[in-house]
N, C-alpha and C positions, 0 to 999 in steps of 0.2 A: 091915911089912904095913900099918900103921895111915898109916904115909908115906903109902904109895902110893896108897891110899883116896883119904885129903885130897888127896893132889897132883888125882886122879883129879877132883874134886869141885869143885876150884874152878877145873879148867881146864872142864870144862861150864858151870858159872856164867858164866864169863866169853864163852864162845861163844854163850849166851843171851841175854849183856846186849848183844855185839856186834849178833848176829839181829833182836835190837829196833829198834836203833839205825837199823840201816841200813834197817828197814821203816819207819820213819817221814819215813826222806830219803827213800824212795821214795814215798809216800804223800801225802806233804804237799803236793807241786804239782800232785798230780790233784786232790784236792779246793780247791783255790786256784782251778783252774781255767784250760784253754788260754787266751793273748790271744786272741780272736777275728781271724779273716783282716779285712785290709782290703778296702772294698769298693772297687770297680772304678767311679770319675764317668766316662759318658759324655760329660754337656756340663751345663752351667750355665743356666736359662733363666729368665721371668718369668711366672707361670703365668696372668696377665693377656693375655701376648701370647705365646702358647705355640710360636708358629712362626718364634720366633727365641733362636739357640742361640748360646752363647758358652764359648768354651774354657776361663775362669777363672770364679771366683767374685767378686763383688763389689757394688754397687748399682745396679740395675736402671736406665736412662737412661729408660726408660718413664713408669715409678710410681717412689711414695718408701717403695720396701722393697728388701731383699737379695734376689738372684739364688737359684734353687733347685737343686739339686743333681740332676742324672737320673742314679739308680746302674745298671747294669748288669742288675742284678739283681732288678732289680723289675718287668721284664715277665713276666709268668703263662705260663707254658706255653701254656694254652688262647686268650690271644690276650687286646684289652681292654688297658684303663688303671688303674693301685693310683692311687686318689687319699688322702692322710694326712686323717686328722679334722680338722686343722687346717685344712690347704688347703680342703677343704668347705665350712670357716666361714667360710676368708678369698672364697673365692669363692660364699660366698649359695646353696649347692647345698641342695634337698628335692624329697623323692620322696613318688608315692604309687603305693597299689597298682590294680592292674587288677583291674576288679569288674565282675559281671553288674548293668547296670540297665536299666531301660525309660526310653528315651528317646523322651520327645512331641514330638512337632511341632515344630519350632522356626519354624515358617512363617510370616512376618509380610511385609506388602510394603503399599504403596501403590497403591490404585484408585480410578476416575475415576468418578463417576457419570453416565451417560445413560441417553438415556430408549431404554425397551424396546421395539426396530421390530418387535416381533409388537405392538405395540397400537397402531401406526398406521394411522386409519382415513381414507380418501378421501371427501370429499362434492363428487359431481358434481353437472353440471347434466343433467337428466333429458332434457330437449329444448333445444334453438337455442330463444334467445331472448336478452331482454334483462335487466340485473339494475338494478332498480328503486330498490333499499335494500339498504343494509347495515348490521346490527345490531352486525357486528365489524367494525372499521377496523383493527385492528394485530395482528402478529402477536406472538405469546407471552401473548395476552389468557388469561383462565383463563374455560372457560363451564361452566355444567352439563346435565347430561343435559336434554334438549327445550327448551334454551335455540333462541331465533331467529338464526340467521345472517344468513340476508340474504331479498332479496322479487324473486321471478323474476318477468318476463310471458312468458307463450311464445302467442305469439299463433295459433301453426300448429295449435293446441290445439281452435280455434274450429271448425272445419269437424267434424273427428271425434267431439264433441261434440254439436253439432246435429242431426248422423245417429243419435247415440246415442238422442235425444229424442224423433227424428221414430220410428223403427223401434220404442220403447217404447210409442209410442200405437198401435202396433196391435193389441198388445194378441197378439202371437206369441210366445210364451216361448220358444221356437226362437233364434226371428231377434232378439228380445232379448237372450238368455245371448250369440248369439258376435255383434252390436255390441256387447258390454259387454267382451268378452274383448279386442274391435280396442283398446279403449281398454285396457286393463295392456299390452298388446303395445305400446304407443307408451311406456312407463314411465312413465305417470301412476298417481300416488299412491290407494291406496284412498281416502284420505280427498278429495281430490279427485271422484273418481267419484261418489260419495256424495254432496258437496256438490252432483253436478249433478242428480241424482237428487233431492235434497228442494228445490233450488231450482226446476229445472226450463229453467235458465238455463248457457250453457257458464259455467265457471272456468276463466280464463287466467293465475291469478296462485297463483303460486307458492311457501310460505314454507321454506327450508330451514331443519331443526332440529338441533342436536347427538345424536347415537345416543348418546351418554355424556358424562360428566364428564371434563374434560381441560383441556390448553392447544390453543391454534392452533399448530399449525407453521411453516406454510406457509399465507400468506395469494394468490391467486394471481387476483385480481380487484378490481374497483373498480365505483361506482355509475358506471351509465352504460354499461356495457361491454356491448357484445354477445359472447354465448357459441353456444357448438357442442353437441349433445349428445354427452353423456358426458365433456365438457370438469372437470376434478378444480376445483374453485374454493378449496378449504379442503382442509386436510390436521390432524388432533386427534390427538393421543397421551396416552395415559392416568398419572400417575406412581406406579400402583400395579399391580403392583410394578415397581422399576426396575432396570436394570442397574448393575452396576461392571464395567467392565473394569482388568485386573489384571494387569500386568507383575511378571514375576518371572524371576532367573536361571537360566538351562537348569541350573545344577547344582542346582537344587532342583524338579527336574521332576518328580522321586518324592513330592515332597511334596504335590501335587494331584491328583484325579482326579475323572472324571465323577461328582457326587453330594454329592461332600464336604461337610461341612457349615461353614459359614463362620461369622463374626463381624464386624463391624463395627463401630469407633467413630468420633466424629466430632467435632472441636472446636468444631462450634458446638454439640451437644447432649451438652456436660460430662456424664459417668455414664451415658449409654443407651447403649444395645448393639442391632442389628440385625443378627436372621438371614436366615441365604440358604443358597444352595447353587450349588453350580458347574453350570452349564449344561453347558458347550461349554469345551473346550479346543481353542485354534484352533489351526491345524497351522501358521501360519508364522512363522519367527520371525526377531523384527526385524535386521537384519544390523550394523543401528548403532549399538543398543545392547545384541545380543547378546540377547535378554533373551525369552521366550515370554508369551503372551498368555493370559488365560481370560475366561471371562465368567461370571458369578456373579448370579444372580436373586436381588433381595434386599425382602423385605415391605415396603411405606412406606403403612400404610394411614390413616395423618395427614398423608401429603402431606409432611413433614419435607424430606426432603432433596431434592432438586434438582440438574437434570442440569449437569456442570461441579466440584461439589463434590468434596473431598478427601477420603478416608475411609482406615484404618488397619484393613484386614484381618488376620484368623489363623485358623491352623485347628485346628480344635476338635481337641483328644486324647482317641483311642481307648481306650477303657477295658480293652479284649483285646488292647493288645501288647504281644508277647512279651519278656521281659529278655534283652539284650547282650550281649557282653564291650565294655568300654568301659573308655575310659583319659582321665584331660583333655586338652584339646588342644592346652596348652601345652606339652604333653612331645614333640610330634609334628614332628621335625625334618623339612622337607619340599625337596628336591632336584629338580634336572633328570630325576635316572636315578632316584629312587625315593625312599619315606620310609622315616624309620626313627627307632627312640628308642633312647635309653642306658639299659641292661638293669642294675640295681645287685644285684651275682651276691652281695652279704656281702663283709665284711671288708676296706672300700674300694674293691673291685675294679668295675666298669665294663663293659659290652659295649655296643657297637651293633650292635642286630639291626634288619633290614630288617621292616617293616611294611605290611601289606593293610591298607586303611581303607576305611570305609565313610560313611554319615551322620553330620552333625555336626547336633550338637545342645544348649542351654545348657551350654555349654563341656565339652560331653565328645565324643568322637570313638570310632566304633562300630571295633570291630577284627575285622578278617575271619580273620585270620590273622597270625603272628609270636610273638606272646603268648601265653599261660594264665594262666586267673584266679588271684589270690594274687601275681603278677611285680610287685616295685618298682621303677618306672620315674621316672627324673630329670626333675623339672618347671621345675627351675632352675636356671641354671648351667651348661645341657647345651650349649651351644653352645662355650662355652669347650673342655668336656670331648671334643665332638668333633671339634674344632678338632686339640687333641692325638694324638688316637686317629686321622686324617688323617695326620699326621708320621710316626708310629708302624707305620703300615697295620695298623692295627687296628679296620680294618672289616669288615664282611661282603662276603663276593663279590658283585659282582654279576652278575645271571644278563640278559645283552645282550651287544650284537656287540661291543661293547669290550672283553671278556674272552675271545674269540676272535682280540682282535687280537696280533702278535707282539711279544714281549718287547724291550725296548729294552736292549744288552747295555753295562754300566760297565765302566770299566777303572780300575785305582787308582793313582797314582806319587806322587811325591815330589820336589819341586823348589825354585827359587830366583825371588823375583818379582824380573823387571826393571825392570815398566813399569807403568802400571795407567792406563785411557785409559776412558774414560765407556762401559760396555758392554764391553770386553775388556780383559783383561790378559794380558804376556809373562810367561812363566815357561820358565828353562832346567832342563825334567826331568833326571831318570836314565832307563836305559832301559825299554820299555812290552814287555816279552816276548812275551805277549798277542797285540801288535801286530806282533812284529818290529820294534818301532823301537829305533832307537839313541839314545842318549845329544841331547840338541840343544834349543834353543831356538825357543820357536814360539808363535803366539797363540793365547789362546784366547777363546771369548765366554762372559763374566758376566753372564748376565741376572740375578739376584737381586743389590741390594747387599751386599756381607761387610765387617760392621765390625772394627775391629781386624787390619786387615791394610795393610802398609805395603812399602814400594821396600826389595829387601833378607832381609827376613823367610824362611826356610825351612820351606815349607807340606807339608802333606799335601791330596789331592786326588782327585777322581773324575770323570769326564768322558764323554760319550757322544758319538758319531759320527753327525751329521745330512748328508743328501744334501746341504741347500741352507744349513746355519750352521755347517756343519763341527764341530768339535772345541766344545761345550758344555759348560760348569763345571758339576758338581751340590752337589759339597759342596767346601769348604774352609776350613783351617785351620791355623793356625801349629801348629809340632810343637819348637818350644822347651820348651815343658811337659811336651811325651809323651815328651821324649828323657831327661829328669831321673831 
């Protein structure tokens, strides 16, 4: 009995110690852990020049670094580019994010100063006569208000005069007021009348005086000259206040309007600053150099500036405008068919989304639409990035007729180059099922160059069908490495 016990006893022991044994060979490689699967290289490329792809790995013919690896596996589900930390560095990439600001004015442009034709004033000659003297000889003289111009005689003065004199002595207040009224109806000067009155003697001479301070414009007489009445002889414009007109590009046409209030500086008066205000936006705009006009009323009541002169307008920022979504505007990749920036989604990954814009302003770019505030968007490096994301079509749709147009259909084979001739190469396929083709040799046309391909070589290939270039190469590539 006691046998059997023990026999009992250490045959258990021993199917204990087997049970161990063999949980430990079973254990031990799971926690060792599976090798991981290999990953799947699409193609080898230089992330410098992303739009060219190569079968092997090795050093870039571009730049003086190794070829990068594109695994299979690293395109995202949701579409976009995984760029490594590294590559970020090697390619100079930073972001920032999108933020509500108030963007002022950025409105600066170049205006011309003239003088303002609401203060140009006409001095005619009152009656036909002769001009005796003149006090101004040249034009752009500077006079002041009741300066002398010039010395009329109007001699037809004489008759209507003497009736005035003779019709006074009779002493008829009547027949006095309207002989006095014949003479203002002939546009003779109160002061005139008056002198005939205390002299008693017609005045046939005439002085004209400046109504204001100004320059001459238009000089349009000489001594000696006989004139016509209502004949203009002088023409004065005042330089306070004077115009700028103001070219500016129609895409900044929001940034002016009737009222606005302006600024001014001027390099001959280092530090001063002149206000004004916009008059007149004129409605046409110039075709040559594209560009709209304003006119802007601006204070000179020291006479400073001068028509001709160069001046450096802006316009004043409102203190009630409202904050943006804005982003800088180097981030703003801008296209034929639309804009759009790279969207940095975390953890390397990349998007371009299409973008609405609006005013630019010290380097920031208003956003209509595409964005929400808090979005890290790529301010550098991004053209590289979407340069890739291009290859990849990993871009945004776009919403035009082009994306109504009909899909261009690939077909794939696998063949043998014979020839290879500037713009087409022969290659004798297998058959194209697809197509109904058989087995055969035939040409095709290579628009893109493909390096590393030689007379001989056993390629893989893709090809589309045009009306008028027939059979087109899209991709290729030697299939000695994908056969291994």
């Amino acid at each position: 009995m006691n046998k059997t016990i023990l026999a009992l006893l250490v045959a258990a022991v021993a199917a204990a110690g087997i049970g161990y044994f063999a949980g430990r060979q079973h254990v031990v490689p799971a926690t060792a852990g599976a090798p991981a699967p290999e990953r799947k290289v699409l193609y080898w490329y230089d992330p410098m020049v992303p739009d060219q792809r190569f079968d092997k790995p090795g050093e870039s013919p571009f730049m003086d670094m190794p070829l990068v690896p594109r695994y299979a596996d690293e395109a995202p589900a949701t579409g976009g580019v995984s760029i490594s930390a590294q590559q970020q560095q090697n390619l100079g990439m930073t972001t920032a994010r999108v933020e509500k600001r108030t963007l002022g004015s950025a409105f600066s442009a170049f205006a011309t100063v003239t003088t303002d034709e609401r203060s140009v004033r006409s001095v005619p000659s009152p009656a036909a006569g002769v001009v005796e003297k003149l006090y101004v000889r040249a034009p752009q003289q500077w006079v002041k208000k009741g300066e002398a111009l010039a010395q009329l005689w109007i001699p037809q003065w004489t008759a209507a005069q003497q009736e005035y004199l003779a019709v006074r002595q009779l002493g008829d207040a009547a027949l006095t007021r309207a002989a006095r009224e014949r003479l203002a109806l002939q546009f003779m000067p109160e002061a005139i009348i008056r002198a005939v009155e205390r002299s008693g003697k017609p005045q046939t001479r005439l002085i004209l005086r400046a109504g204001e301070q100004g320059y001459v414009v238009k000089l349009d007489t000489r001594e000696g000259a006989q004139v016509v009445a209502t004949q203009s002889l002088f023409e004065l414009a005042s330089l306070d206040p004077v115009w700028l007109v103001v070219d500016y590009p129609q895409t900044q046409a929001y940034a002016l309007a009737a009222g606005s209030e302006i600024f001014a500086t001027s390099a001959s008066w280092p530090g001063e600053q002149f206000h004004g205000r916009v008059s007149e936006l004129l409605p046409q705009l110039e075709t040559a150099t594209r560009t709209l006009k304003a006119r802007i009323v601006l204070d000179n009541r020291q006479q400073k500036l001068k028509p001709g002169m160069f001046l450096t307008v802006t316009a004043a920022q409102s203190t009630q405008q409202a904050a943006v979504l804005a982003m800088p505007e180097e981030a703003l990749i801008t296209t034929g068919a639309a804009n759009r920036v790279l969207l940095a989604t975390g953890e390397g990954h990349f998007q371009a989304v299409n973008v609405t814009v609006g005013r630019t302003a010290q380097g920031w770019v208003e956003v209509l639409s595409g964005l929400k505030e808090g979005d890290s968007v790529v301010t550098s490096g991004q053209f590289l990035i979407d340069s890739e994301a291009s290859l990849r079509s990993a871009l945004p749709a776009q919403h035009s007729s082009a994306a109504t147009e009909k899909s261009v259909q690939e077909y794939d084979a696998t063949g043998v180059v014979k020839a290879i001739d500037n713009g087409s190469i022969t290659l004798a396929h297998q058959p194209v099922p697809a197509l109904n083709w058989g087995a055969m040799t035939m040409d095709f046309v290579m628009k893109a160059p493909q390096p590393a391909i030689n007379v001989g070589d056993k390629v893989m290939f893709s090809f589309t069908l045009d009306d008028e270039e027939g059979a087109v190469i899209t991709h290729l590539m030697p299939v000695q490495e994908a056969m291994k």
